[in-house]
C-alpha positions as CSV (number, residue, x, y, z in Angstrom):
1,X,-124.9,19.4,124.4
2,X,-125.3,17.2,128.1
3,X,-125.4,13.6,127.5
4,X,-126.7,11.5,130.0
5,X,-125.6,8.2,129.9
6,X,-127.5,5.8,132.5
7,X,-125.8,2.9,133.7
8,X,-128.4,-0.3,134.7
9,X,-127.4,-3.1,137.0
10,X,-130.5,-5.6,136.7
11,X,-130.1,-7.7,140.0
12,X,-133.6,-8.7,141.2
13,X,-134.6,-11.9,139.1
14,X,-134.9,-15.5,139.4
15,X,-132.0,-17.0,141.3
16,X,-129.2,-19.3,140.3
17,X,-128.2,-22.7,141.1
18,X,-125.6,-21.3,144.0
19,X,-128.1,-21.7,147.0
20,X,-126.0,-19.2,148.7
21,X,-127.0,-17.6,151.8
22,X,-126.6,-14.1,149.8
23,X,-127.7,-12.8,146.6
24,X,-125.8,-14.3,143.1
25,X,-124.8,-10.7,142.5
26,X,-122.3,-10.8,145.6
27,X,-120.5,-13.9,143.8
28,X,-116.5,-13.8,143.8
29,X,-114.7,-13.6,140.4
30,X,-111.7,-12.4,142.3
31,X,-110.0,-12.4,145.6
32,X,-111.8,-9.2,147.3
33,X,-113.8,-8.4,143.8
34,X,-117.6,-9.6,143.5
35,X,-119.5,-10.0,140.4
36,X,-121.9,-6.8,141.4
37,X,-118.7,-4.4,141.3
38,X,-117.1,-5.6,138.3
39,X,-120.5,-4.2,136.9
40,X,-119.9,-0.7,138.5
41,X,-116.8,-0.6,137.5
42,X,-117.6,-1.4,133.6
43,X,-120.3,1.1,133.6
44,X,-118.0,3.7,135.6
45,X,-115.6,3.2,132.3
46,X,-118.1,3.4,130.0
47,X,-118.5,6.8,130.9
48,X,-122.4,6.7,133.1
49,X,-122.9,9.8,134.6
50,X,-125.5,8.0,137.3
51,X,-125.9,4.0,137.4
52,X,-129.0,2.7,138.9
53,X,-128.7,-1.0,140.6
54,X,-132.5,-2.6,140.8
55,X,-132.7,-4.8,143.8
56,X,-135.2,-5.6,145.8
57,X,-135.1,-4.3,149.7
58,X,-134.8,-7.3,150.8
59,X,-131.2,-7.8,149.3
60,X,-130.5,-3.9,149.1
61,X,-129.0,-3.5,152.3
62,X,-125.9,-5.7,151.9
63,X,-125.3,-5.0,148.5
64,X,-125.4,-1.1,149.8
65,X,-123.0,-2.2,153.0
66,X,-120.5,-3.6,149.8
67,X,-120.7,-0.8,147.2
68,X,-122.1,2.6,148.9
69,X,-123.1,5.8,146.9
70,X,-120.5,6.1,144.5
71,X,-117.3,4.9,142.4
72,X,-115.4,6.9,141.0
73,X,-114.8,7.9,137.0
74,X,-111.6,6.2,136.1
75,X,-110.5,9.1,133.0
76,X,-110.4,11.6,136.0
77,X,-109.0,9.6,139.1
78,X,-106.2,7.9,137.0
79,X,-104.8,10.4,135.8
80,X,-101.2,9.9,135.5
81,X,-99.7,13.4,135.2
82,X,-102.2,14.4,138.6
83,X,-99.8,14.4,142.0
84,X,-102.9,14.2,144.3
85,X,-105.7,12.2,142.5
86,X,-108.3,13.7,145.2
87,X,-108.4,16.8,143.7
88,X,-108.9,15.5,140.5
89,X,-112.2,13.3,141.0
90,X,-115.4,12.6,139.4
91,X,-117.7,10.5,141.1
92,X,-120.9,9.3,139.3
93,X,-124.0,8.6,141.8
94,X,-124.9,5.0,142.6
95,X,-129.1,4.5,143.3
96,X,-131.1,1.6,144.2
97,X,-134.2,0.8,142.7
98,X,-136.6,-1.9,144.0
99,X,-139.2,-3.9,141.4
100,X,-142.7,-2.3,142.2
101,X,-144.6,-4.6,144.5
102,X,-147.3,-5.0,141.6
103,X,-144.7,-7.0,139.6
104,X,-143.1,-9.5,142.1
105,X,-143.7,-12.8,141.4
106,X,-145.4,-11.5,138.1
107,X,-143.1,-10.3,135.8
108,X,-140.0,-10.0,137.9
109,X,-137.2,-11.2,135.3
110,X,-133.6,-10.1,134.9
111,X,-135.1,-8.7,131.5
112,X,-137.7,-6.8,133.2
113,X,-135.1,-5.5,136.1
114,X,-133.2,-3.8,133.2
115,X,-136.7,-1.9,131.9
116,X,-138.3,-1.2,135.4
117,X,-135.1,0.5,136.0
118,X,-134.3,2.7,133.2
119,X,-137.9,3.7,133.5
120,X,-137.4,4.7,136.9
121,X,-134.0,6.5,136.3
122,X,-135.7,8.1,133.5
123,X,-138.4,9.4,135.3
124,X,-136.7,10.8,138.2
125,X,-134.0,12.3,136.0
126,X,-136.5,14.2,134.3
127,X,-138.6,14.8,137.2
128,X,-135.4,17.1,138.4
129,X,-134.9,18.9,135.3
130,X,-135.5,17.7,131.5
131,X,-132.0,18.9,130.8
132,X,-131.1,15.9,133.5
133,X,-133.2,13.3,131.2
134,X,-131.6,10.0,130.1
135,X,-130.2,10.0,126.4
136,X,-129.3,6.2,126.4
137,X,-128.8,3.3,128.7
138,X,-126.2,1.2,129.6
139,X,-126.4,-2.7,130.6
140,X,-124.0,-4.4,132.9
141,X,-124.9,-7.5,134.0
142,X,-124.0,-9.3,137.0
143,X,-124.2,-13.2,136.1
144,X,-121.0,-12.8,133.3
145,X,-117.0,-11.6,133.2
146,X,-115.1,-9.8,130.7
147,X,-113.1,-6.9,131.1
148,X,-114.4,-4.0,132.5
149,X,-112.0,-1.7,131.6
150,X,-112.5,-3.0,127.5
151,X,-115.3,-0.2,127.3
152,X,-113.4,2.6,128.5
153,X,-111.6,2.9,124.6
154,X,-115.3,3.3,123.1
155,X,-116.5,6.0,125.2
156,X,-117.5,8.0,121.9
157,X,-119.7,5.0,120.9
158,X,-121.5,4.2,123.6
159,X,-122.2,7.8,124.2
160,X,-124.1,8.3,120.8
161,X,-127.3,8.6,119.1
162,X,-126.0,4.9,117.7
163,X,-126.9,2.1,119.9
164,X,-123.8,0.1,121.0
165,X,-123.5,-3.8,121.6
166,X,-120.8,-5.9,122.6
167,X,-120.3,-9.3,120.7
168,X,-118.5,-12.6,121.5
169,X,-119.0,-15.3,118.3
170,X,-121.3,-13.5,116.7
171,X,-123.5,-13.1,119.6
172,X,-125.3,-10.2,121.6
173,X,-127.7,-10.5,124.2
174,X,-130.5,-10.5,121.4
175,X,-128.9,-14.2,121.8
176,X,-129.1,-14.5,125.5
177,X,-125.5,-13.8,126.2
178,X,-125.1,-11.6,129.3
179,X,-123.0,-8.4,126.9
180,X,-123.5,-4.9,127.8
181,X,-125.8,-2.8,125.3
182,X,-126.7,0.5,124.9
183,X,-131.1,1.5,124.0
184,X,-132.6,4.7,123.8
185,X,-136.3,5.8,125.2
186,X,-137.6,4.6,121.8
187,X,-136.0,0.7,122.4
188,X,-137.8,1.3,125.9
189,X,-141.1,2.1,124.9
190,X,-141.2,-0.5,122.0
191,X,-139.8,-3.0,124.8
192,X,-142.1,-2.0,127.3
193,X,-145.0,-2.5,125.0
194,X,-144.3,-6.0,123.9
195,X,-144.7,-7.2,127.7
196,X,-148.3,-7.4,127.4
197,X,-148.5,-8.9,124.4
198,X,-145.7,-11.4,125.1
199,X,-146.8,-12.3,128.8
200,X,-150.7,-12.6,128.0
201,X,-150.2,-15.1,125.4
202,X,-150.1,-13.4,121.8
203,X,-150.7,-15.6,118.0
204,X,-150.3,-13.9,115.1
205,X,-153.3,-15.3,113.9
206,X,-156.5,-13.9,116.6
207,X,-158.9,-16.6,115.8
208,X,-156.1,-18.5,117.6
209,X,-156.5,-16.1,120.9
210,X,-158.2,-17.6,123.9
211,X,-161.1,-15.9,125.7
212,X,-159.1,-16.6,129.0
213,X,-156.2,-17.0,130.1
214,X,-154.5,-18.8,132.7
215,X,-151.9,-17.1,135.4
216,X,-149.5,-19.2,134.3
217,X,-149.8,-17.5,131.0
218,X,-150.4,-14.4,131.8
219,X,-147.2,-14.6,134.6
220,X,-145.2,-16.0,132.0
221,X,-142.9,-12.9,131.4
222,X,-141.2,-13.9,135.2
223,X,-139.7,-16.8,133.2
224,X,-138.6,-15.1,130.2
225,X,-134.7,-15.6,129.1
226,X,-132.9,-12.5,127.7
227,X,-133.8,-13.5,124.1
228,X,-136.9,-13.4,124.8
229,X,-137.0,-9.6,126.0
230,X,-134.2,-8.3,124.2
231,X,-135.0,-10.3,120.7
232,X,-136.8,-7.7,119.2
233,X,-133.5,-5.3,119.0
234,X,-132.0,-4.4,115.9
235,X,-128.4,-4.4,115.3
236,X,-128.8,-1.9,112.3
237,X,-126.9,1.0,112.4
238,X,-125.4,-0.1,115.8
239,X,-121.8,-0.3,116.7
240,X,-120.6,-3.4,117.3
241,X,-117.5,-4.2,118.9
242,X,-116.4,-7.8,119.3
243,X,-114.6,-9.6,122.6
244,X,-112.4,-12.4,123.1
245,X,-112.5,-13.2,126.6
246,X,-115.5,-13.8,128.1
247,X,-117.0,-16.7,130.7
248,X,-120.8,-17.1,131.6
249,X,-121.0,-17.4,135.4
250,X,-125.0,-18.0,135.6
251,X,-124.6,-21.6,136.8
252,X,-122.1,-23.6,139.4
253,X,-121.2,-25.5,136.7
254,X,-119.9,-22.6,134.4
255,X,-118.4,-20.4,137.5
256,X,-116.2,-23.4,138.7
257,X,-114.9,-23.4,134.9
258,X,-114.5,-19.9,135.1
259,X,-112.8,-20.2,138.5
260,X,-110.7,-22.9,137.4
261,X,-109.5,-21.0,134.0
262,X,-109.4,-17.0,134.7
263,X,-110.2,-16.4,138.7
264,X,-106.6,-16.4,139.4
265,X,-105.8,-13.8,137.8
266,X,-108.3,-11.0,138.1
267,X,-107.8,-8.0,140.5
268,X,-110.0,-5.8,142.3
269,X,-109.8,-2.3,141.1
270,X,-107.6,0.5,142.6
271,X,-109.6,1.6,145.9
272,X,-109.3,5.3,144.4
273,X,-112.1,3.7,141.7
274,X,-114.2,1.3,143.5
275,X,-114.3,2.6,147.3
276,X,-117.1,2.5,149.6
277,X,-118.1,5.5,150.5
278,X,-121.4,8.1,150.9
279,X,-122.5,10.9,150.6
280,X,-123.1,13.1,152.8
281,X,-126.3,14.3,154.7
282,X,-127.7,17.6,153.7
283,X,-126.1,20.5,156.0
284,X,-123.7,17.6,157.1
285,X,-119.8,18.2,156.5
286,X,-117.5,15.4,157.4
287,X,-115.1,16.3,155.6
């Protein structure tokens, strides 16, 4: 039975502290490596078969220039009994996905990057075929480091009707820690539904509902933190899998720590993995 496993890269969302004349996803972590590839890679050796990265046009074009079309899948490239790793290549399809104009300045959260664009993928996916239709998503985000090749042992995990969650103290990102996690279409549509209710204003009680509401209330999903989203998740009958190193990089503060403490010694990925490169145009041949 096909599995598709969708990787996510939720870029379009408020910005940081770095007043940077690019986007916070193009931040170093390494010498040559930036913060929007180590998320390619991770998802690359989580085993995606397409990852979608949702940025606005705007910000697409450099981000594009950086990473291109595809990277390639490490269990194939690397292997080490292969004399000529070209012939033995799998490469899994990068795609951009902008927020819909309707929800800019609306509901345009990190939170909402990751649901806009598994709805999209989904869609087009099984627009093409409904044998090409996403079994589960994957979430990389930009604004933390850990090891992306960590993920590459529980392959079997992530790709299974289980959802899968990486933990550090205890913590997921129902906690607002920036961990990859796996949902299904069901997680979406229950996700997907609570945006109304939690970016109109919603009490429990209705004699507690207002007749109208201000934009400021009904706008307030753009400001919503990851645990405010993703809170709603449940880590029954999950796997779980614990990590040790990990550094939040979602403020100058915490990247210079991170910097100071683990920059050093983190590499950018063999180029036969993370390469730019495209495809090529229909009835064009360059090889």
């Amino acid at each position: 039975m096909n599995f598709h496993l969708a990787g996510v890269i939720p870029v379009a969302g408020p910005k940081l502290d770095f007043n940077m004349p690019w986007h916070d996803a193009l931040t170093p972590i390494g010498q040559d490596y930036l913060a929007i590839e180590r998320c390619v890679v991770e998802c690359a050796n989580a085993g995606c078969e397409t990852i979608w990265i949702v940025c606005n046009d705007d910000m697409q074009p450099l981000i594009r220039y950086r990473i291109g079309e595809m990277v390639q899948d490490p269990v194939w490239v690397l292997r080490s009994h292969t004399i000529n790793k070209r012939e033995y290549q799998k490469p899994i399809q990068i795609h951009y996905v902008p927020i819909s104009p309707k929800d800019v300045n609306k509901r345009d959260c990190l939170g909402w990057s990751v649901l806009h664009g598994a709805s999209v993928a989904d869609k087009i996916c099984r627009g093409l075929s409904t044998n090409l239709g996403v079994n589960k998503f994957y979430v990389s985000w930009p604004y933390a480091f850990y090891g992306p090749t960590l993920v590459r042992k529980h392959r079997d995990l992530i790709s299974s009707k289980k959802n899968f969650f990486l933990s550090h103290d205890n913590k997921t990102v129902r906690d607002g820690e920036y961990l990859a996690f796996t949902f299904g279409l069901d997680e979406l549509d229950q996700l997907k539904n609570e945006v109304k209710e939690k970016s109109t204003g919603y009490w429990k009680d209705p004699t507690e509902r207002k007749e109208k509401l201000s934009l400021q209330e009904r706008f307030s999903y753009r400001n919503f933190k990851l645990e405010d989203i993703f809170d709603t998740l449940t880590l029954d009958n999950s796997n779980i899998e614990k990590i040790d190193n990990y550094w939040k990089i979602d403020s100058w503060e915490r990247y210079c720590l991170y910097i100071a403490e683990y920059g050093p010694k983190v590499r950018r990925p063999s180029k036969f993995i993370l390469n730019y490169k495209e495809w090529n145009g229909i009835g064009v041949d360059d090889e």
